[in-house]
N, C-alpha and C positions, 0 to 999 in steps of 0.2 A: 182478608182472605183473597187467595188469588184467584181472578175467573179460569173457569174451566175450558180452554180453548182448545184443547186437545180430545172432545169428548162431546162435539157439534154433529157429527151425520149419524145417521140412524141406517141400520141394517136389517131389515125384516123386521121394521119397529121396533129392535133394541137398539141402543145408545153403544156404540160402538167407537175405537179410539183411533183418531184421525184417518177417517175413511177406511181403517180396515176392517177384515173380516173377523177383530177381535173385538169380543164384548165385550164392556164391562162388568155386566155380572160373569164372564168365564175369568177376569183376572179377580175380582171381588172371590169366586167359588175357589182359586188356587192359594189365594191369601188366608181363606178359613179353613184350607185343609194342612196347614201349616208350611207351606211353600215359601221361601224366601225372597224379596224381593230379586237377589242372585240368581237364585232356579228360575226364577220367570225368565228375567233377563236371559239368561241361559237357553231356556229353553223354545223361547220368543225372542229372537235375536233382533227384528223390527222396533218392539218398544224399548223405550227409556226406562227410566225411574220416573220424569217427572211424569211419565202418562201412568205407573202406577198409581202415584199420591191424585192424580186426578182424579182418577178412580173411587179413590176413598175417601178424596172432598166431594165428587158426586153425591155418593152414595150418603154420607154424613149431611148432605144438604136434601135428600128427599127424603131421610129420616126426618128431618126436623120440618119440612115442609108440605107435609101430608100425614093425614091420622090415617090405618091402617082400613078403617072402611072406603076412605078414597081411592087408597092405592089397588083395594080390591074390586071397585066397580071402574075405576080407569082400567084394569087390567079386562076387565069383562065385556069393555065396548073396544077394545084392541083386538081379542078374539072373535068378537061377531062382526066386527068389519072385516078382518081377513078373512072369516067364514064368508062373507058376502064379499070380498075383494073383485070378482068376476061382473061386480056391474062399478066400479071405483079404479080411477088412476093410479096405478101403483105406488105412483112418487107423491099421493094425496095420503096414505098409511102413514100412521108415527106410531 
């Protein structure tokens, strides 16, 4: 499998595609509402194709590397630090 290189900076603590202001779960959520890889392209003329299939090697890789109570208390101490972000360096947030 190939690394995910396209899919390294984080945006307001999501995982967003090569420093843009695009997340992966916003192209993950256009690929489940039946969006073609074409329409994205299209409509996001900035990414590729290979930044979508990253996307979905991402995502197929924290499925299988996290049980869904991790993914849930990871998400819950992501929320109480940005709730408390005002005493934390911004660029110390994932």
């Amino acid at each position: 499998m190939n690394e995910l290189p396209s899919i390294l900076k984080l945006w307001g603590g999501r995982a967003c595609i090569r420093g843009m202001r695009i997340t992966v779960s916003l192209v993950l959520s256009l690929i489940a509402n039946e969006m073609t890889i074409e329409e994205i392209l299209k409509e996001y003329p900035d990414l590729e194709a290979e930044d979508i299939k990253a996307c979905l090697r991402y995502a197929a890789f924290l499925s299988t590397s996290f049980t869904l109570a991790e993914i849930v208390f990871i998400e819950h101490i992501r929320i109480v630090l940005i709730s408390h972000s005002h005493f934390i360096n911004q660029d110390q947030l994932i």
